[in-house]
PDB file of N, CA, C and O in Angstrom:
ATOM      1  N   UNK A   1       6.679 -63.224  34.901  1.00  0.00           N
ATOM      2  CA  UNK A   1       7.589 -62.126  35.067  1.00  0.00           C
ATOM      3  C   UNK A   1       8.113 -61.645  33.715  1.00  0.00           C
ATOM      4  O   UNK A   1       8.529 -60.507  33.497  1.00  0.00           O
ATOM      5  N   UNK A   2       8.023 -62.963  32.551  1.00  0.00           N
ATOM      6  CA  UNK A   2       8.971 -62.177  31.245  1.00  0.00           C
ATOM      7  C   UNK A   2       7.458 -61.188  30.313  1.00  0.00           C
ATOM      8  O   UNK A   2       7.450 -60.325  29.436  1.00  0.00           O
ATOM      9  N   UNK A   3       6.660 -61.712  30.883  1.00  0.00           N
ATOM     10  CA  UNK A   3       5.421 -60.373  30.359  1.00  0.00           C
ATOM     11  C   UNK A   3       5.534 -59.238  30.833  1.00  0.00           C
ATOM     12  O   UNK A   3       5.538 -58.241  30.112  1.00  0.00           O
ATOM     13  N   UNK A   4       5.655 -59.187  32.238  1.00  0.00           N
ATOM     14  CA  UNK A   4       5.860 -57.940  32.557  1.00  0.00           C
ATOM     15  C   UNK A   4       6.769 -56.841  32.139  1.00  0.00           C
ATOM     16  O   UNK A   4       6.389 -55.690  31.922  1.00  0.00           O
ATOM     17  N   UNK A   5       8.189 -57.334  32.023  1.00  0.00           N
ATOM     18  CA  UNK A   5       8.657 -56.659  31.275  1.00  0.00           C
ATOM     19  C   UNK A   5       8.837 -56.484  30.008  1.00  0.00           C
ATOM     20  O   UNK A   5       9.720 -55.658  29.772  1.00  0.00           O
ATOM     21  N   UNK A   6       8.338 -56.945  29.092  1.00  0.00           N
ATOM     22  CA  UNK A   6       7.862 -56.756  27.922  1.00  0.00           C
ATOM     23  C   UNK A   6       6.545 -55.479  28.231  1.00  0.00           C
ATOM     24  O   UNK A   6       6.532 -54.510  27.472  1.00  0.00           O
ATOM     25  N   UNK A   7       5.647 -55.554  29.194  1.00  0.00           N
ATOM     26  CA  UNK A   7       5.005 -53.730  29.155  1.00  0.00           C
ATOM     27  C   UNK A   7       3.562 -54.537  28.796  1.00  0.00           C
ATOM     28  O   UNK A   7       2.568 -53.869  29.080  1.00  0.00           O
ATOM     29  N   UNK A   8       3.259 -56.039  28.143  1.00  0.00           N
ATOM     30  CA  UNK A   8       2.012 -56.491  27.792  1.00  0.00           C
ATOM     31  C   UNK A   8       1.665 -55.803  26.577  1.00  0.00           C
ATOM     32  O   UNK A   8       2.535 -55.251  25.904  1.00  0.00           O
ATOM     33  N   UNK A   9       0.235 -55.798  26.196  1.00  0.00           N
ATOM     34  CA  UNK A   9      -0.210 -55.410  25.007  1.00  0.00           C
ATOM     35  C   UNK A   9      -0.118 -53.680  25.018  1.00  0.00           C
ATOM     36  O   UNK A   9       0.189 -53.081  23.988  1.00  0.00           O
ATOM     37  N   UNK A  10      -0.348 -53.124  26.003  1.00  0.00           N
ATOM     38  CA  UNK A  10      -0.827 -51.713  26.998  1.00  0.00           C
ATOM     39  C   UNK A  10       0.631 -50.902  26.182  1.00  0.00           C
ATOM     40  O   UNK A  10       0.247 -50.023  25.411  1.00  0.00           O
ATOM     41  N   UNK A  11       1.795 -51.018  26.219  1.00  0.00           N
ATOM     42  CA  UNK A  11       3.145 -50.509  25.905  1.00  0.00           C
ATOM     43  C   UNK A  11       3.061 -50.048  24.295  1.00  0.00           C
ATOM     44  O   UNK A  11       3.343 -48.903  23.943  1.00  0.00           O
ATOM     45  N   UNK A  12       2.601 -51.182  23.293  1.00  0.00           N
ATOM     46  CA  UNK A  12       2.704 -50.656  22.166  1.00  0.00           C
ATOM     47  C   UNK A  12       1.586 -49.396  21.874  1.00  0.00           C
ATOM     48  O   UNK A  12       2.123 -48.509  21.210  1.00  0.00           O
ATOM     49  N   UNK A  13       1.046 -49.285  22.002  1.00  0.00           N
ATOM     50  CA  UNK A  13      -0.011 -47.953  22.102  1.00  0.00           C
ATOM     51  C   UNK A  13       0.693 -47.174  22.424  1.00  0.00           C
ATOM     52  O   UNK A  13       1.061 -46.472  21.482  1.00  0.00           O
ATOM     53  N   UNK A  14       1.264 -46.818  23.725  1.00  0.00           N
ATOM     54  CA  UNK A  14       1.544 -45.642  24.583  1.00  0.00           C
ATOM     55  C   UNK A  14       2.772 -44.967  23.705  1.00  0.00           C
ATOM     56  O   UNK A  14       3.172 -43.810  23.575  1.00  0.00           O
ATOM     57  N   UNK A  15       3.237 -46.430  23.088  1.00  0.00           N
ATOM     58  CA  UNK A  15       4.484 -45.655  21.858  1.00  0.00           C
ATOM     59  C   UNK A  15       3.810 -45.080  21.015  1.00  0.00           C
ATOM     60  O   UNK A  15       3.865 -43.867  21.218  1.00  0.00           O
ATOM     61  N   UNK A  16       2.872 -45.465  19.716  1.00  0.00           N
ATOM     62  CA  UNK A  16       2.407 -45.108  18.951  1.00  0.00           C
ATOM     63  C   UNK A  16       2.155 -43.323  19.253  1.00  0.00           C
ATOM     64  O   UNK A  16       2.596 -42.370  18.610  1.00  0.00           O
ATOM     65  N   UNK A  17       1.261 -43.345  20.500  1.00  0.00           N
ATOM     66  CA  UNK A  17       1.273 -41.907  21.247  1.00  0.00           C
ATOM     67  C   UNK A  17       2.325 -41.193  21.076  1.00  0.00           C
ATOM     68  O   UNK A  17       2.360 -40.422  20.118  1.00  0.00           O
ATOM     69  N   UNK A  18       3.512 -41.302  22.049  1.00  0.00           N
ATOM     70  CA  UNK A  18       4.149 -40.824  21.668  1.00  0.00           C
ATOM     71  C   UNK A  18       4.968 -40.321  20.789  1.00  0.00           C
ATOM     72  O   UNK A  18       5.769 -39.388  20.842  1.00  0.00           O
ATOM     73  N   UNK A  19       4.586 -41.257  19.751  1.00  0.00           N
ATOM     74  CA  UNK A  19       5.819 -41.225  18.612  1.00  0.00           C
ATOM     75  C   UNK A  19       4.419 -39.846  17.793  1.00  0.00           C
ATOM     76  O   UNK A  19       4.768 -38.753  17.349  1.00  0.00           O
ATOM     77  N   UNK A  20       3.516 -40.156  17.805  1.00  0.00           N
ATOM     78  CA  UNK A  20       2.306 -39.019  17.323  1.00  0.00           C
ATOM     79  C   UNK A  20       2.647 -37.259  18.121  1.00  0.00           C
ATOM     80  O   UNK A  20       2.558 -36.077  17.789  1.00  0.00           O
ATOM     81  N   UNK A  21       3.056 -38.060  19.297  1.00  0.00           N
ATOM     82  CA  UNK A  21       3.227 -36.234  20.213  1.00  0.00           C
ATOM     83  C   UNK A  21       4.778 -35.444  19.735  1.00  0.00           C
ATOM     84  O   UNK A  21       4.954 -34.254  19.474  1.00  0.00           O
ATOM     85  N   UNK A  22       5.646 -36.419  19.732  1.00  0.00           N
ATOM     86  CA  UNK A  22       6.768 -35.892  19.042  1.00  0.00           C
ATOM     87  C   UNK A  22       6.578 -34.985  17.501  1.00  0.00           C
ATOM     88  O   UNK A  22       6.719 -33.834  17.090  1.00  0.00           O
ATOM     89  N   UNK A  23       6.109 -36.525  16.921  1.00  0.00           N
ATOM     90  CA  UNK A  23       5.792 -35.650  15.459  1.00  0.00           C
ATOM     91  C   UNK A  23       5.054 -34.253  15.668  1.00  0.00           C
ATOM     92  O   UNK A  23       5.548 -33.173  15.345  1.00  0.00           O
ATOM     93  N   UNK A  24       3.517 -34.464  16.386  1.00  0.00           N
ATOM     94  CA  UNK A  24       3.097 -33.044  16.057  1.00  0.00           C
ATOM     95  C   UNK A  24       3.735 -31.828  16.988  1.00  0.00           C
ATOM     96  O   UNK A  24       3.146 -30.748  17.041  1.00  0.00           O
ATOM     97  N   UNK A  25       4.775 -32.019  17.606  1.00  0.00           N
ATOM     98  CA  UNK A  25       5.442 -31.187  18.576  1.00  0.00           C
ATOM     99  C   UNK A  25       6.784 -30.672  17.402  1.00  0.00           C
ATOM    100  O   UNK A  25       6.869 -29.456  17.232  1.00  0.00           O
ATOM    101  N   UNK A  26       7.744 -31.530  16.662  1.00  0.00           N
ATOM    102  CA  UNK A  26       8.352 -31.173  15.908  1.00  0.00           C
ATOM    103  C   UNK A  26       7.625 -30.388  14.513  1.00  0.00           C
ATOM    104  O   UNK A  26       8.187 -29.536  13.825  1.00  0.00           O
ATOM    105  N   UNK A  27       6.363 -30.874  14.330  1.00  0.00           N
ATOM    106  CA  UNK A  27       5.948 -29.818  13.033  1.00  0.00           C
ATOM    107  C   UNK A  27       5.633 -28.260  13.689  1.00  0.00           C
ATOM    108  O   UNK A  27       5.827 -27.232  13.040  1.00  0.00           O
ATOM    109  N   UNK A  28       5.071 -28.278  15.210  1.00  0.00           N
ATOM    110  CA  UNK A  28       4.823 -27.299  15.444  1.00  0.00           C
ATOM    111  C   UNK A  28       6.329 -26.423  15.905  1.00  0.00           C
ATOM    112  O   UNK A  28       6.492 -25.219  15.708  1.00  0.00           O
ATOM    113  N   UNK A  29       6.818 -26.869  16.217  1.00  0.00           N
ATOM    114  CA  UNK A  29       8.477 -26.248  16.334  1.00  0.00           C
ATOM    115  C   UNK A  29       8.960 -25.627  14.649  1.00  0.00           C
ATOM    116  O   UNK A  29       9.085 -24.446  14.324  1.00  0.00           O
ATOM    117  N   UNK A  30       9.105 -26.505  14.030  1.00  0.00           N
ATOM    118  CA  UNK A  30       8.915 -25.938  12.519  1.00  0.00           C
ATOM    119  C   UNK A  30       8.192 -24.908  11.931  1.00  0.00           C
ATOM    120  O   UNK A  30       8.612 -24.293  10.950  1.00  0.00           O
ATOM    121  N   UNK A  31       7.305 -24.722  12.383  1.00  0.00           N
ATOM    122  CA  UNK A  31       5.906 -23.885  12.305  1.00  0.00           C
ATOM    123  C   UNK A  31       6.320 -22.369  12.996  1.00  0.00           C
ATOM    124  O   UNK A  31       6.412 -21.324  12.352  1.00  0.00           O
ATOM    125  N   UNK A  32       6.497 -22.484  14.145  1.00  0.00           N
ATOM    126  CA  UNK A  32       6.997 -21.812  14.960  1.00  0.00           C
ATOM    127  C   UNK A  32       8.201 -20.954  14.572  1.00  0.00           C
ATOM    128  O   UNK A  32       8.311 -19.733  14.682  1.00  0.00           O
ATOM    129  N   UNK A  33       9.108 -21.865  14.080  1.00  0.00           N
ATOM    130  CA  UNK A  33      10.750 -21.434  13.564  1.00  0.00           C
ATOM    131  C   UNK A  33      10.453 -20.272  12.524  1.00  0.00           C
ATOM    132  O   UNK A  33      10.677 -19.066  12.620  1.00  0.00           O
ATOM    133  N   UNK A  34       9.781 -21.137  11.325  1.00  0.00           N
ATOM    134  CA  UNK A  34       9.422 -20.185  10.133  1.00  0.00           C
ATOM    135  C   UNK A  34       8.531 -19.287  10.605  1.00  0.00           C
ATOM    136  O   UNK A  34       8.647 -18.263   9.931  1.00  0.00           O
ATOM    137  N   UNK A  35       7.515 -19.143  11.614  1.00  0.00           N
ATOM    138  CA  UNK A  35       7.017 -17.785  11.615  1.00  0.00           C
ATOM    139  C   UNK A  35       7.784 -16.741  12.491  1.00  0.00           C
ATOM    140  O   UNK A  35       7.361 -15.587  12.553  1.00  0.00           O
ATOM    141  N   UNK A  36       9.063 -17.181  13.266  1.00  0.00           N
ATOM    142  CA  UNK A  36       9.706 -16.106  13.919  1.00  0.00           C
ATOM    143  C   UNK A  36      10.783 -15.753  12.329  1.00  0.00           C
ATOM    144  O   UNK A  36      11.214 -14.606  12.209  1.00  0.00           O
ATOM    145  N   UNK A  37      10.981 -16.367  11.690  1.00  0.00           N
ATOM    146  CA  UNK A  37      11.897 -16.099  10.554  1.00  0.00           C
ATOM    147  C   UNK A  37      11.204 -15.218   9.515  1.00  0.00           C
ATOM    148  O   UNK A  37      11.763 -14.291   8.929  1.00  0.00           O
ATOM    149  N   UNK A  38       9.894 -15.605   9.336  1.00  0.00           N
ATOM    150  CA  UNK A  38       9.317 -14.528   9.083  1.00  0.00           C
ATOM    151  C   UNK A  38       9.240 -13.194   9.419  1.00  0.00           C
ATOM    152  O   UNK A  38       9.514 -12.130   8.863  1.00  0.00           O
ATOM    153  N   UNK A  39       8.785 -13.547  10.498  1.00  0.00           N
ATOM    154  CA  UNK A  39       8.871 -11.634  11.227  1.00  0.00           C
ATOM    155  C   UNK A  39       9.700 -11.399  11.189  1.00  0.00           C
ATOM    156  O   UNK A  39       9.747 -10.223  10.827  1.00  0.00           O
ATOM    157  N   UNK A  40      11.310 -12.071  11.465  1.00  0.00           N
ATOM    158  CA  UNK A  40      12.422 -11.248  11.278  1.00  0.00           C
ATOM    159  C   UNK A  40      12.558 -10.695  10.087  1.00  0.00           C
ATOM    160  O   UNK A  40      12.964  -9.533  10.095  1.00  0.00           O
ATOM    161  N   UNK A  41      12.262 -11.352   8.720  1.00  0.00           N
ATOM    162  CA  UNK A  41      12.330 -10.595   7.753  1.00  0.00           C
ATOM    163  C   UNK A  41      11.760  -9.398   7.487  1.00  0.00           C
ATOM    164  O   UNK A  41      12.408  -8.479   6.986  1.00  0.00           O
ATOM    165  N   UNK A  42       9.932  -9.260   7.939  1.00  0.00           N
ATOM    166  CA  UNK A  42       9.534  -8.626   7.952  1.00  0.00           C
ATOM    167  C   UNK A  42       9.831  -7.342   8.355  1.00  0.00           C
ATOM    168  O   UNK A  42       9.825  -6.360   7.612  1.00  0.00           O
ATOM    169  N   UNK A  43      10.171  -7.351   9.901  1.00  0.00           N
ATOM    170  CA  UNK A  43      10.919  -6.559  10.320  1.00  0.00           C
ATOM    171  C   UNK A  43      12.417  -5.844   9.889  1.00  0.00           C
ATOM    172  O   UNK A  43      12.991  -4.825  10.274  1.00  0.00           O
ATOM    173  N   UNK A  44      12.678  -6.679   9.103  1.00  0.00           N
ATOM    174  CA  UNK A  44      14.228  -6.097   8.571  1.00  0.00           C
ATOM    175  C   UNK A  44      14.034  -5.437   7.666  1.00  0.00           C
ATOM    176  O   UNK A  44      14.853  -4.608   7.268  1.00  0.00           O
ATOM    177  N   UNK A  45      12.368  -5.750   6.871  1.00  0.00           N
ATOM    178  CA  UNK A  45      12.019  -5.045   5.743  1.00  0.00           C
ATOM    179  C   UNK A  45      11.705  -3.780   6.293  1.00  0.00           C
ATOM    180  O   UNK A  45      12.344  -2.765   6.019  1.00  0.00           O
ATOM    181  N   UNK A  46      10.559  -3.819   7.202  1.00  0.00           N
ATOM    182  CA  UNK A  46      10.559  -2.255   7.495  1.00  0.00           C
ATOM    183  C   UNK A  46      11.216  -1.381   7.931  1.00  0.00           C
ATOM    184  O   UNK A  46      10.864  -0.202   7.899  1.00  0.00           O
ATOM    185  N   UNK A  47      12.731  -1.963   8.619  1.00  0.00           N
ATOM    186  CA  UNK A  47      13.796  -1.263   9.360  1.00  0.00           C
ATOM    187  C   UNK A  47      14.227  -0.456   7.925  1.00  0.00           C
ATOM    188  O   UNK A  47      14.157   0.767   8.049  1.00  0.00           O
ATOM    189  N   UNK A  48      14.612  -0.879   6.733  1.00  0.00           N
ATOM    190  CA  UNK A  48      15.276  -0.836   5.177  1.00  0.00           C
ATOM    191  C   UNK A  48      14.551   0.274   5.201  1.00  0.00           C
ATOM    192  O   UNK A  48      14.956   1.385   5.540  1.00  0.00           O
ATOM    193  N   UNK A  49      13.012  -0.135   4.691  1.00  0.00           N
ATOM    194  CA  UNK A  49      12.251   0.717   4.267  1.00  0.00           C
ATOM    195  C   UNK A  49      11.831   2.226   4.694  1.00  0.00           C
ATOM    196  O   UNK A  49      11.676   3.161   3.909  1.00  0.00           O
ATOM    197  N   UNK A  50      11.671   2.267   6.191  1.00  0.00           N
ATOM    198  CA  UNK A  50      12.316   3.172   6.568  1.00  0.00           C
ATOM    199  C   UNK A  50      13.265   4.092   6.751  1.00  0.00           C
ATOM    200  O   UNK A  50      12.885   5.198   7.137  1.00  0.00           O
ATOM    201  N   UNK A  51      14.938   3.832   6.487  1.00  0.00           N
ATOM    202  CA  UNK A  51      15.435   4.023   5.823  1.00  0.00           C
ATOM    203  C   UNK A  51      15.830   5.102   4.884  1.00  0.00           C
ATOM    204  O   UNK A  51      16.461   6.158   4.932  1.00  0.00           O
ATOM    205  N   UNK A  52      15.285   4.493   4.139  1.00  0.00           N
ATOM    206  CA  UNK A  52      15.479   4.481   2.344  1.00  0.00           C
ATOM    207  C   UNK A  52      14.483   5.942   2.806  1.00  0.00           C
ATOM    208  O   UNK A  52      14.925   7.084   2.933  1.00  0.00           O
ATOM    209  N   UNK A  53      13.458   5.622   2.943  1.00  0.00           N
ATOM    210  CA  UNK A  53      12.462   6.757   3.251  1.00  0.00           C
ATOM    211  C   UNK A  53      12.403   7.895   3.847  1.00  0.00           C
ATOM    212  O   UNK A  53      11.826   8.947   3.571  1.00  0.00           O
ATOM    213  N   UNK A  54      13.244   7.478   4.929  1.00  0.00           N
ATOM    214  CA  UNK A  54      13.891   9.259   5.759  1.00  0.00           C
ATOM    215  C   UNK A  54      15.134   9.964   5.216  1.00  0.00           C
ATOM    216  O   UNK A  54      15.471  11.137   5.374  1.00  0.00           O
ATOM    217  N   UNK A  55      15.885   8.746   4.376  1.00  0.00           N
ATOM    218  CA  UNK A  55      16.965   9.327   2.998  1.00  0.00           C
ATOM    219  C   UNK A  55      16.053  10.263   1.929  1.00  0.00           C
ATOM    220  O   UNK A  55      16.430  11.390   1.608  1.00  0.00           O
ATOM    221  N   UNK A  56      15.111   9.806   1.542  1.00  0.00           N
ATOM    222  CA  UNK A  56      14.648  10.038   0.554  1.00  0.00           C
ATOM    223  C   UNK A  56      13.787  11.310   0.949  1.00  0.00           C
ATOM    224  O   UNK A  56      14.166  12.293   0.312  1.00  0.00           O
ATOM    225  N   UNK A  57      12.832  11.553   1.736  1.00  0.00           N
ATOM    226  CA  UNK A  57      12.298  12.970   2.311  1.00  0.00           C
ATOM    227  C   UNK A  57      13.573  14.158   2.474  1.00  0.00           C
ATOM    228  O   UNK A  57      13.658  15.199   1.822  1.00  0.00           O
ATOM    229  N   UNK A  58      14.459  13.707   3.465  1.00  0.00           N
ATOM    230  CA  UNK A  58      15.435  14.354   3.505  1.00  0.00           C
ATOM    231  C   UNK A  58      15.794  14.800   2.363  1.00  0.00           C
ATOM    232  O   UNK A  58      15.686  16.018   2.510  1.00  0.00           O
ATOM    233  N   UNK A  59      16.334  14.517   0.787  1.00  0.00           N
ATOM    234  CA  UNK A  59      16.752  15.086  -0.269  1.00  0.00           C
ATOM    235  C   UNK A  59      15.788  15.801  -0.506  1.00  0.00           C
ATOM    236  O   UNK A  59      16.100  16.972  -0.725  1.00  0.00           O
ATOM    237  N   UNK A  60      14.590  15.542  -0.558  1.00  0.00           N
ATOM    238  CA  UNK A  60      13.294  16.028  -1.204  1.00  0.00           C
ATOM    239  C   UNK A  60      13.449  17.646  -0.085  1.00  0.00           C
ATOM    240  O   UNK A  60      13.775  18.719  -0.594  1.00  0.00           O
ATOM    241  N   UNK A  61      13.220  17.537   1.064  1.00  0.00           N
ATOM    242  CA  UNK A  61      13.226  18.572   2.025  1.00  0.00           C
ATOM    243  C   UNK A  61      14.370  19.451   1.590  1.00  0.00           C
ATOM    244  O   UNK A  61      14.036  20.593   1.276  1.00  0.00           O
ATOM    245  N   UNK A  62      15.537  19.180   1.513  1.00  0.00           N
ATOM    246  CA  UNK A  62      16.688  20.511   0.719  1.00  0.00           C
ATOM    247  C   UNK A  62      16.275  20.560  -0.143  1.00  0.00           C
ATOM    248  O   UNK A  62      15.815  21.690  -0.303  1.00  0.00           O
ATOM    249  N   UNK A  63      16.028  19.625  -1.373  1.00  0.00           N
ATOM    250  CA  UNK A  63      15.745  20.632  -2.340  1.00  0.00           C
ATOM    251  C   UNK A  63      14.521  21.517  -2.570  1.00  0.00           C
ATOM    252  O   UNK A  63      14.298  22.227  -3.550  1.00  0.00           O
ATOM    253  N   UNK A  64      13.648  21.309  -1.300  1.00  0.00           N
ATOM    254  CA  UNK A  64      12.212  21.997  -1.498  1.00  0.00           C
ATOM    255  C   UNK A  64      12.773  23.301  -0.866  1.00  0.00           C
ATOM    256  O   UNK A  64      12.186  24.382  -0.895  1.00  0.00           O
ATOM    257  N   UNK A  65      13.916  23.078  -0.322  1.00  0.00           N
ATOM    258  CA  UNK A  65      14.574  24.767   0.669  1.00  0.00           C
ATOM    259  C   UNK A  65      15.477  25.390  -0.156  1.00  0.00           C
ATOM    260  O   UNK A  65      16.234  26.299   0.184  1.00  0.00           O
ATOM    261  N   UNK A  66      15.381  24.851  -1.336  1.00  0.00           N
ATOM    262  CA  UNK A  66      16.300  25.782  -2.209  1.00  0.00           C
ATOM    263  C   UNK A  66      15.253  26.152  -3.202  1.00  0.00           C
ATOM    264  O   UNK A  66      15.492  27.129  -3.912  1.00  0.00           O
ATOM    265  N   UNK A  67      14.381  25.658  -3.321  1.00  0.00           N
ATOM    266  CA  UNK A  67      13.563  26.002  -4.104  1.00  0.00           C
ATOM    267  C   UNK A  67      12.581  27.174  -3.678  1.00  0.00           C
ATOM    268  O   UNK A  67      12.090  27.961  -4.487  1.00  0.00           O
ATOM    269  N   UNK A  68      12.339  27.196  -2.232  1.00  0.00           N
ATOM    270  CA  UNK A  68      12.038  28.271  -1.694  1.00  0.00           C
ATOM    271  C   UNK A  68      12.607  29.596  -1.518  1.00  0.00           C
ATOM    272  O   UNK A  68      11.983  30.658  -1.521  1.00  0.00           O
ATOM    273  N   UNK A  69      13.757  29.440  -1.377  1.00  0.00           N
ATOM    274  CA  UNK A  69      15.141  30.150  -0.917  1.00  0.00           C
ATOM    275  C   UNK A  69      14.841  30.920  -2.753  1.00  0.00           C
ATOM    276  O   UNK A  69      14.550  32.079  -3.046  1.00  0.00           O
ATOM    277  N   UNK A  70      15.019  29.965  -3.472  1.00  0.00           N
ATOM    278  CA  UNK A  70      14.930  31.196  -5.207  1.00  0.00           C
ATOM    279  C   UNK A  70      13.583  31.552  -5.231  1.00  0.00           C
ATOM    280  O   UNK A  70      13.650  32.775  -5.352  1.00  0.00           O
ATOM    281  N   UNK A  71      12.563  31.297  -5.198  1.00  0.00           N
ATOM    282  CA  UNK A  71      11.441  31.510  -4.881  1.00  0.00           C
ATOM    283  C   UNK A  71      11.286  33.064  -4.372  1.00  0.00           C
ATOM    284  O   UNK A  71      10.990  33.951  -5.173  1.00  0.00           O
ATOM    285  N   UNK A  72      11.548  33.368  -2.742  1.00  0.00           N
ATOM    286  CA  UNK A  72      11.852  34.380  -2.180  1.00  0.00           C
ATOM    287  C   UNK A  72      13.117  35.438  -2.934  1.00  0.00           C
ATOM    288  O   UNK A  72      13.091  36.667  -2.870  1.00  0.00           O
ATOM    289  N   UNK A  73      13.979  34.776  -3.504  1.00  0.00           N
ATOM    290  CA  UNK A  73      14.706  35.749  -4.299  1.00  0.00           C
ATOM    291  C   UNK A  73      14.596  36.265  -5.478  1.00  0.00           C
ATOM    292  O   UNK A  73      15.369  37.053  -6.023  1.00  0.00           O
ATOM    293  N   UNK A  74      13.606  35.808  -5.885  1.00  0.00           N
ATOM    294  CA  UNK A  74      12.496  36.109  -7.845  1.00  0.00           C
ATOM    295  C   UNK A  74      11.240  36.918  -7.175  1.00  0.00           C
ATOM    296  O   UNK A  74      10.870  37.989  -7.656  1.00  0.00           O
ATOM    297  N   UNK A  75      10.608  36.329  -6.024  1.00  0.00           N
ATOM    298  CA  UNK A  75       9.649  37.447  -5.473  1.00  0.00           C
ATOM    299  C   UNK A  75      10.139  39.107  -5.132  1.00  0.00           C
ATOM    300  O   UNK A  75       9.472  40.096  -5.438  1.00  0.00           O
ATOM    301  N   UNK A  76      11.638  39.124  -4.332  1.00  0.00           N
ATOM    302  CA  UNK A  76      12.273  39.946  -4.039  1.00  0.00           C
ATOM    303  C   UNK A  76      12.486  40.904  -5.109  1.00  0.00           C
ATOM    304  O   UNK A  76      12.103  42.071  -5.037  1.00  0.00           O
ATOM    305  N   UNK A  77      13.374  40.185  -6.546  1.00  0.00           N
ATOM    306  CA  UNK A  77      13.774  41.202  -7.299  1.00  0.00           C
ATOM    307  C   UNK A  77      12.458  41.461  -8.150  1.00  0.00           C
ATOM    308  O   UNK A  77      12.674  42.144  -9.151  1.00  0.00           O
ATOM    309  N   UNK A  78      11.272  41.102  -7.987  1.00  0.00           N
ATOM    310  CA  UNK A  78      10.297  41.211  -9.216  1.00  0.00           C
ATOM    311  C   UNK A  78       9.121  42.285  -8.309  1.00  0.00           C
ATOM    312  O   UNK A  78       8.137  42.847  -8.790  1.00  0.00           O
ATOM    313  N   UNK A  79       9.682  42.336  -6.670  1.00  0.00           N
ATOM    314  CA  UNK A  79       8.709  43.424  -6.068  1.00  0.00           C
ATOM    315  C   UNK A  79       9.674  44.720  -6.329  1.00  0.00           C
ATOM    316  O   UNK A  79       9.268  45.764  -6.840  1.00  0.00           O
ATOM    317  N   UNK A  80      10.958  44.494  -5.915  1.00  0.00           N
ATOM    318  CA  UNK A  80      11.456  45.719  -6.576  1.00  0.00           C
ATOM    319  C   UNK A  80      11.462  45.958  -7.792  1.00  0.00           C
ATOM    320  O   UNK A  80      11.955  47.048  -8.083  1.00  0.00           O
ATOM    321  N   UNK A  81      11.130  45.401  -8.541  1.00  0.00           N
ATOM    322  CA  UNK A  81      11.458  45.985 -10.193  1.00  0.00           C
ATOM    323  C   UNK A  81      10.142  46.554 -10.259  1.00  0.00           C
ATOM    324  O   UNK A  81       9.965  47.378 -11.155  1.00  0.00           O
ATOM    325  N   UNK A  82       8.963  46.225  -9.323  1.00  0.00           N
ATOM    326  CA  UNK A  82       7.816  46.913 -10.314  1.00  0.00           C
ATOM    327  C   UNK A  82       7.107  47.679  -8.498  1.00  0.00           C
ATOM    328  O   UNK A  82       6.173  47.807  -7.707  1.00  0.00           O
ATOM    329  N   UNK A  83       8.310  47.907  -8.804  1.00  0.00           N
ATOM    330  CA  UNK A  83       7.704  48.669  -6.997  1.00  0.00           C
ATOM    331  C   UNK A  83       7.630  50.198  -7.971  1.00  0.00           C
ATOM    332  O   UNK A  83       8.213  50.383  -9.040  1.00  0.00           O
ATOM    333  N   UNK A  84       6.589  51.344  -7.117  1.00  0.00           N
ATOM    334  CA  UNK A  84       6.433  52.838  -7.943  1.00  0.00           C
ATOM    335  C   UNK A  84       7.754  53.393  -7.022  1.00  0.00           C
ATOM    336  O   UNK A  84       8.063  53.110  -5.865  1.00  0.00           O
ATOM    337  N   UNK A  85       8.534  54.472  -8.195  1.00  0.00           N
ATOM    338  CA  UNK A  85       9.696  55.210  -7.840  1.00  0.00           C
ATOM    339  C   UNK A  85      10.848  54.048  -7.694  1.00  0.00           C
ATOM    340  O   UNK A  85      11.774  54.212  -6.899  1.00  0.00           O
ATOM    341  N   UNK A  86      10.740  52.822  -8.531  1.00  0.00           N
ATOM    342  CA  UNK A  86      12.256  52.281  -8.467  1.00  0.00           C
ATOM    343  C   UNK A  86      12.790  52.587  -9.156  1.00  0.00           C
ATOM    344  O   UNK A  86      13.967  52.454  -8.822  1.00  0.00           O
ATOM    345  N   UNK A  87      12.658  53.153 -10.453  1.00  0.00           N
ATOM    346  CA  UNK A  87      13.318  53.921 -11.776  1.00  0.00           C
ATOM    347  C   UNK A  87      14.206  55.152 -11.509  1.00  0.00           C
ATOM    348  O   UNK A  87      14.719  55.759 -12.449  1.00  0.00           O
TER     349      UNK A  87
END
C-alpha cells in the first residue's frame, strides 16, 4: 500500500511531462504577449502616422488654394492688360 501511494516508478515521468507542458505553454504565452504588444504598437504607429498625414495634406491643400486663388488673379489682370481696346 506505501508504493501505491508514492505513484511507483510511472509518477516521476508524468511530472517531468508536465513540468515540459507548462514550460512550453508559458514561453508560448510570452510569445503570444509580445506579438499582441507588437501590433499594438504597430497599430498606434499607423493611427500617428496617419495623423500627422491628413495634418499635413490639409496645410499643403490651403496653401495649394491660395496659390490658385493668385494664380486666377495674375491670369485675370494680365488678360485684361493685354486684352485689344483696354487702353
Amino acid at each position: 500500500m506505501a508504493m501505491a501511494m508514492r505513484g511507483g516508478g510511472a509518477g516521476g515521468g508524468g511530472s517531468a511531462n508536465l513540468g515540459a507542458a507548462v514550460q512550453a505553454d508559458w514561453e508560448n504565452r510570452q510569445f503570444t504577449g509580445a506579438l499582441a504588444l507588437n501590433v499594438r504598437k504597430l497599430f498606434e504607429f499607423v493611427l500617428q502616422f496617419e495623423s500627422t498625414t491628413r495634418n499635413k495634406i490639409a496645410i499643403l491643400n490651403d496653401k495649394l488654394t491660395a496659390l490658385e486663388r493668385k494664380l486666377e488673379f495674375l491670369e485675370a489682370q494680365h488678360s485684361s492688360v493685354t486684352a485689344p481696346g483696354s487702353s
